[in-house]
C-alpha positions as CSV (number, residue, x, y, z in Angstrom):
1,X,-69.1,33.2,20.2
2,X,-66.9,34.9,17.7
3,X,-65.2,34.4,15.0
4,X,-62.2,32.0,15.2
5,X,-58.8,33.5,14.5
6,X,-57.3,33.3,10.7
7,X,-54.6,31.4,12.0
8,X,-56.7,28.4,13.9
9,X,-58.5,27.8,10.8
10,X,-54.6,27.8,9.1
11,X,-53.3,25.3,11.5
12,X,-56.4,23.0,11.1
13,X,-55.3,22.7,7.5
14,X,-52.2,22.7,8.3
15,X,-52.2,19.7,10.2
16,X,-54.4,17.9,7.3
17,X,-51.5,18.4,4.9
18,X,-49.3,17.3,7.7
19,X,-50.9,13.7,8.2
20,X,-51.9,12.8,4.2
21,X,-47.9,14.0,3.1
22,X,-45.4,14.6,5.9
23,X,-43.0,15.6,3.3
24,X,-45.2,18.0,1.5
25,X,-44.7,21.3,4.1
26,X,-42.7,23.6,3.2
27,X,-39.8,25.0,5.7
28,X,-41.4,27.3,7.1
29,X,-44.5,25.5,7.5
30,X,-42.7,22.6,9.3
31,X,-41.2,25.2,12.2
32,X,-44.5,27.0,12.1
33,X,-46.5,24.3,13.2
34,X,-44.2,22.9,15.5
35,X,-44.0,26.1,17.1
36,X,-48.0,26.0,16.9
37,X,-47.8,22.7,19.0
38,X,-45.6,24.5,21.8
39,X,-47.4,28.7,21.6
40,X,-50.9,27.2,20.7
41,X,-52.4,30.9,21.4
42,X,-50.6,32.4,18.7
43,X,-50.4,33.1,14.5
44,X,-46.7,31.0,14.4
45,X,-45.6,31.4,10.9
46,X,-44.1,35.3,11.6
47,X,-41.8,33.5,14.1
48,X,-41.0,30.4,11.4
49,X,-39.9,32.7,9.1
50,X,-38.1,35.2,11.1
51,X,-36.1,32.0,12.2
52,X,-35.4,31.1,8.5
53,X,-34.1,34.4,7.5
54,X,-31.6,34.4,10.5
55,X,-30.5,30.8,10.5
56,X,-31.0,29.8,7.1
57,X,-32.6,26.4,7.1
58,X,-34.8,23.8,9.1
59,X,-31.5,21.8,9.9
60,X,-29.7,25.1,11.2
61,X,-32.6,26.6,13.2
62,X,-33.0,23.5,15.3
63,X,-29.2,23.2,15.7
64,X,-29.0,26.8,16.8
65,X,-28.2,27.2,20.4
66,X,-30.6,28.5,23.0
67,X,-28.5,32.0,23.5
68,X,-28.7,32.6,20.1
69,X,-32.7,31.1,19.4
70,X,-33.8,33.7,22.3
71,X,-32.8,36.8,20.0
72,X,-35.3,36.1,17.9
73,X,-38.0,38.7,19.0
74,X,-41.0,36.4,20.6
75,X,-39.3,33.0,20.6
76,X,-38.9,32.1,24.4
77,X,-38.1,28.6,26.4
78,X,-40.8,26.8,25.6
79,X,-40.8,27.1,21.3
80,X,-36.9,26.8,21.7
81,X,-37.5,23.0,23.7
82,X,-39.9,22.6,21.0
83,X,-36.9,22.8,18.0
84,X,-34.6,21.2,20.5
85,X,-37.2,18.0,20.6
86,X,-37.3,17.9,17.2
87,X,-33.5,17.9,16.5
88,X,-32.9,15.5,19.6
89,X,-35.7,13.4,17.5
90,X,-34.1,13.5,14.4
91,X,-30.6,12.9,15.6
92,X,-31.8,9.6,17.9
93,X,-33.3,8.4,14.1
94,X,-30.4,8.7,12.2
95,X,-28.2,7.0,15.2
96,X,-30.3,4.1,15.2
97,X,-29.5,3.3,11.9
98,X,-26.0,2.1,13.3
99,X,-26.4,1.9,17.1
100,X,-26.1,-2.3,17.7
101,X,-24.0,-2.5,14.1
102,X,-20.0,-2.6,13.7
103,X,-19.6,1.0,12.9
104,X,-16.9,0.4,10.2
105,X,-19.4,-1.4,8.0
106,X,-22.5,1.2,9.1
107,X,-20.2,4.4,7.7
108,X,-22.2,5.8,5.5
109,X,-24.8,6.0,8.5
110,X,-22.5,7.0,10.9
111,X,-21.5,9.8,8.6
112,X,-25.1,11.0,8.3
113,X,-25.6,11.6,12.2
114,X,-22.3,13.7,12.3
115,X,-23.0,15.7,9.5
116,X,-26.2,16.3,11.3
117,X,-25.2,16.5,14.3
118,X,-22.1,18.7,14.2
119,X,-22.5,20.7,10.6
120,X,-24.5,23.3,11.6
121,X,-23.2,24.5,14.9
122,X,-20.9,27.5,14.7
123,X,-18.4,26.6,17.9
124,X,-15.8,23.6,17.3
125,X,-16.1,20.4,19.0
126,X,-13.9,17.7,19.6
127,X,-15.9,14.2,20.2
128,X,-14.3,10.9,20.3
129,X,-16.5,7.2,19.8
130,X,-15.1,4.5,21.8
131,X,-15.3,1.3,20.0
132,X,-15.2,-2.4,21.4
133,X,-13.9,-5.6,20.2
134,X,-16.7,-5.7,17.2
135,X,-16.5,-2.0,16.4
136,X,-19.7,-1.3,18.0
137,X,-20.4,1.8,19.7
138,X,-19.8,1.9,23.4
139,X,-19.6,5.7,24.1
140,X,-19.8,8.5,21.9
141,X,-18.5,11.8,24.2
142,X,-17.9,15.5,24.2
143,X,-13.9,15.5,24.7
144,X,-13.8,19.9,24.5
145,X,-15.0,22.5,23.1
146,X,-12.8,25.2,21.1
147,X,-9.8,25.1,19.1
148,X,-8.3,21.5,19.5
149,X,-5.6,22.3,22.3
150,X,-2.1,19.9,21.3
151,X,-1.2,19.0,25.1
152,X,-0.5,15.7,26.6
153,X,-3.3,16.7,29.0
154,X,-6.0,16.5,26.4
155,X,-3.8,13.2,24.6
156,X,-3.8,11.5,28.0
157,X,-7.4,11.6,28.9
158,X,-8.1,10.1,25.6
159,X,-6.6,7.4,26.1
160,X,-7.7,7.1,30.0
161,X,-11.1,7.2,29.3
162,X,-10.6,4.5,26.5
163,X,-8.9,2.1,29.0
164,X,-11.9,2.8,31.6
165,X,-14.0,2.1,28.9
166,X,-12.1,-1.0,27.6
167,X,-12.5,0.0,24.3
168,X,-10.9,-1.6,22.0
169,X,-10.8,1.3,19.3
170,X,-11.8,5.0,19.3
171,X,-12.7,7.1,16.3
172,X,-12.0,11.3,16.8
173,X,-14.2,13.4,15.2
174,X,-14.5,17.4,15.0
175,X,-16.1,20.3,13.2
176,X,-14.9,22.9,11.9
177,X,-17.4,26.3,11.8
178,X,-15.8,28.0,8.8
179,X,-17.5,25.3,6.6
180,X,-14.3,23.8,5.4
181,X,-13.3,20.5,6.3
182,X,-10.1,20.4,4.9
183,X,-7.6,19.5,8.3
184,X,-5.4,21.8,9.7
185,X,-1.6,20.7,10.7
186,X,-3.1,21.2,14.5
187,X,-5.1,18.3,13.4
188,X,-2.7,16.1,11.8
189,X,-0.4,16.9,14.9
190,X,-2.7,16.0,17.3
191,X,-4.1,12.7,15.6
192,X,-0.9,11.3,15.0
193,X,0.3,12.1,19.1
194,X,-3.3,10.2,20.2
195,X,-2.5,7.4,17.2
196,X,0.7,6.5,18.5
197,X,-0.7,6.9,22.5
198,X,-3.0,4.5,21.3
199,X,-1.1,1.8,19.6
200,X,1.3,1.8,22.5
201,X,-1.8,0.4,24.7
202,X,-3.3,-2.1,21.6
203,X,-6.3,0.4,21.3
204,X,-6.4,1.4,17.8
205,X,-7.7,4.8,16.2
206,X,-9.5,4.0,13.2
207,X,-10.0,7.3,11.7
208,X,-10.2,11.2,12.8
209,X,-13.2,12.5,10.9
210,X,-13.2,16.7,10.0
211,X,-16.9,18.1,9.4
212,X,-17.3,21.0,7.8
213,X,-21.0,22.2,7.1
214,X,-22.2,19.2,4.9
215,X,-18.9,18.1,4.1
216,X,-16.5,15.7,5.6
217,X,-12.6,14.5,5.3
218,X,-11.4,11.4,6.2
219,X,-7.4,11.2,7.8
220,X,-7.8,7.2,6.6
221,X,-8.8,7.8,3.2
222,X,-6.7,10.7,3.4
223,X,-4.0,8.7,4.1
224,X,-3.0,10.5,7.1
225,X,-3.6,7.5,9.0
């Protein structure tokens, strides 16, 4: 038999430094042997740190979406479900930490997964968590994608889906790709039409929450709400 390739004796110790000090890999070795795990016939770290120089960190490679991920020369569907495993991973981890809590005292939680979850992606979404009686999570969904459209369309099935939901409150929250988080007056126009839907029907919006990269505003401790 030959001689093994270079990069199977790398992964070997790779994979020791990996189980004695999980947070001892650098970047690059983190994608690279996670990529190993999913293209087990190839030298991985290439790849890992193509993906760093077009994405610019762990957190934004594994947020990047698949369009964009299969333009990196040699990356196809099975390394990209391996990054989207890991970010669905790390994102069920972090909601966990408030999932069966009252949101309103599990913030600084809650503001970890959305950071997380919406800093990093580079199209602007609109989601809205539906709240019951104790502030618990019910249902956290997608409500668009793009600018955030001020119609009564997009006010009214707000508030529809919260009375199918029986929520009780709903928290809005959006990103915004520049990196900014500072609220636009489309924002504060469009909160203060849902707040005032809302309150009309006893369901109460407790805040509208702007991420911008790692950043955040609040409308409630902006006083906007």
């Amino acid at each position: 038999m030959g001689d093994m390739p270079d990069h199977v004796g790398h992964r070997a110790r790779l994979r020791s430094r990996l189980l004695d000090d999980p947070g001892g890999l650098a970047d690059y070795e983190l994608i690279e042997y996670l990529l190993a795990l999913a293209i087990p016939r190839r030298d991985t770290k290439p790849l890992a740190k193509a993906l760093l120089r077009e994405f610019g960190s762990v957190a934004q490679v594994v947020s990047a979406d698949p369009d964009s991920l299969r333009r990196i020369d040699g990356l196809g569907d099975t390394g990209i479900a391996a990054l989207k495993i890991a970010q669905a991973t790390s994102l069920r981890l972090l909601k966990d930490e408030f999932r069966d809590k009252p949101l309103l005292s599990s913030w600084d939680a809650l503001l970890d997964w959305l950071r997380a979850d919406m800093g990093p992606i580079d199209i602007e979404r609109v989601r809205v968590l539906y709240l019951n009686s104790r502030n618990m999570l019910i249902r956290d969904e997608l409500a668009s994608e793009g600018s955030i459209d001020q119609s009564a369309i997009y006010v009214r099935e707000v508030i529809k889906r919260a009375l199918e939901l029986g929520a009780s409150a709903i928290i809005l929250v959006h990103n915004h790709p520049s990196g900014s988080p500072e609220p636009s007056r489309q924002d504060i126009a469009i909160t203060k039409d849902i707040a005032s839907a809302a309150a009309k029907l006893g369901i109460a919006l407790h805040d509208h929450i702007v991420i911008g990269g790692s950043d955040y505003r609040s409308f409630r401790a902006m006083g906007l709400l």
